[in-house]
NUDRENVEX-577718 format. One record per residue (C-alpha): residue number from 1; x, y, z. Coordinates in Angstrom, 3 decimals. Example, Ala and Ser with C-alpha at 12.3 -4.5 7.8 and 13.67 -1.06 7.14 Angstrom:
BEGIN
PT pos       c1       c2       c3
PT   1   12.300   -4.500    7.800
PT   2   13.670   -1.060    7.140
//
This chain:
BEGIN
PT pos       c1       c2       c3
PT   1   14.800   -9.609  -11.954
PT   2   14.521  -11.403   -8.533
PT   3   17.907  -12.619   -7.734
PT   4   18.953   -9.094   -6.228
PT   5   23.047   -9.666   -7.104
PT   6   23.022  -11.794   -4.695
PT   7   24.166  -15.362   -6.697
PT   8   27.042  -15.546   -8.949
PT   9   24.889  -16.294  -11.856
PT  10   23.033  -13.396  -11.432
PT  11   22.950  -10.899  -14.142
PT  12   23.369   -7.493  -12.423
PT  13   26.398   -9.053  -11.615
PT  14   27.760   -8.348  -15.049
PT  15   26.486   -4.607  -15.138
PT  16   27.917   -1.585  -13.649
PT  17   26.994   -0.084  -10.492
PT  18   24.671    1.936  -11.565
PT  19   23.211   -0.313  -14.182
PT  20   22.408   -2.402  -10.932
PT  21   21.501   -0.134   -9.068
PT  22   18.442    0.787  -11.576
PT  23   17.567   -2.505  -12.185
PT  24   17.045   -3.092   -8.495
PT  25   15.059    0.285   -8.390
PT  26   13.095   -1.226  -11.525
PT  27   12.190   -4.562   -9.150
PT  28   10.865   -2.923   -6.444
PT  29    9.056   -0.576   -8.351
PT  30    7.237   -4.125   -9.952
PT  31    6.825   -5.165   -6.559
PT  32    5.769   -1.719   -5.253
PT  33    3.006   -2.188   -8.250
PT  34    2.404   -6.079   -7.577
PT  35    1.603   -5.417   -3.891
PT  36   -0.363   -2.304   -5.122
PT  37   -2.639   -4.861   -7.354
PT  38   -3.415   -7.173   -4.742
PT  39   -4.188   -4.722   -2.323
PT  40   -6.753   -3.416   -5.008
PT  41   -8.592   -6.232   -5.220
PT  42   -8.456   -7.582   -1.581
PT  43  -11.465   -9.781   -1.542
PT  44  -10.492  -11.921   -3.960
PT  45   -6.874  -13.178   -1.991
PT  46   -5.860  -14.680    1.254
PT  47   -5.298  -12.581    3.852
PT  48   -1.816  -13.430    4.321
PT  49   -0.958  -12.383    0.900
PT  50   -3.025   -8.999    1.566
PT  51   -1.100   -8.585    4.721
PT  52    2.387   -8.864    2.820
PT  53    1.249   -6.582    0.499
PT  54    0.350   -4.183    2.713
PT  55    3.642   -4.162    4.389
PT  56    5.465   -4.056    0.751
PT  57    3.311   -0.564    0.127
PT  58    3.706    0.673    3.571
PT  59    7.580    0.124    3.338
PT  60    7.988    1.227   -0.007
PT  61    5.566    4.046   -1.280
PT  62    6.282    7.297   -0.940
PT  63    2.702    8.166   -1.478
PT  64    0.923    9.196    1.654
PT  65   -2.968    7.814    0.695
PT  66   -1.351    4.327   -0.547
PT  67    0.496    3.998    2.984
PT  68   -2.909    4.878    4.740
PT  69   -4.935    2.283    2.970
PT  70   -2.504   -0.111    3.219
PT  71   -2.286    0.034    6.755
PT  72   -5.910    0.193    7.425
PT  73   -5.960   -3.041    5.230
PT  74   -3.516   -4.841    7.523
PT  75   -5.060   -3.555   10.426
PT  76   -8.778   -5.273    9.047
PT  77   -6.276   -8.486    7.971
PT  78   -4.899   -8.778   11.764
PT  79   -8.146   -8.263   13.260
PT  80   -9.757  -11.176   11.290
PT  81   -6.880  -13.802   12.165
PT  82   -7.532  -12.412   15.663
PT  83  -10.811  -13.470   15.128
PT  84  -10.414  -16.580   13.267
PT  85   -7.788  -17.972   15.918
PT  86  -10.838  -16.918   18.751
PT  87  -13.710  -18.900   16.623
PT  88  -11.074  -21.678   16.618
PT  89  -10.301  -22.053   20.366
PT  90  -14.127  -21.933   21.231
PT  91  -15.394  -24.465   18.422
PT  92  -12.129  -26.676   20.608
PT  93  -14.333  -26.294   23.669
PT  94  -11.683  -23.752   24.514
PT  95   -8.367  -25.794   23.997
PT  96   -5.689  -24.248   22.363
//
């Protein structure tokens, strides 16, 4: 479910609250386990996606060694578009 009961057409809209309420739980635990996916096989996507799934684990998990990875995983992510954005000023001559 992505619409989050947030258009009229949405169907959480018809449930009760707590009906909602677990089906929301039950998308951000796919999301939670999405992020968790990419973010298991890191080399293989763009950074940008391994950044955002980074953030999705570190704001969501409660699980202490998934947090740590994930932020030393958008730590390595920043510190390579810090990198890239350095490469490209000096192949510029130094323009930005």
């Amino acid at each position: 479910m992505t619409c989050l009961a947030i258009s009229p057409s949405c169907p959480t809209q018809q449930l009760g609250n707590a009906a909602a309420g677990a089906a929301l739980d039950r998308w951000r635990l796919d999301r939670l386990t999405e992020a968790r996916s990419i973010l298991g096989d890191a080399t293989d996507d763009p950074g940008s996606l391994v950044a955002l799934a980074a953030r999705v684990v570190i704001d969501h998990s409660s699980d202490a060694g998934d947090v740590a990875r994930a932020r030393g995983l958008l730590e390595t992510c920043h510190a390579r578009t810090k990198l890239a954005a350095s490469d490209a000023r000096v192949e510029n001559g130094g323009a930005t």
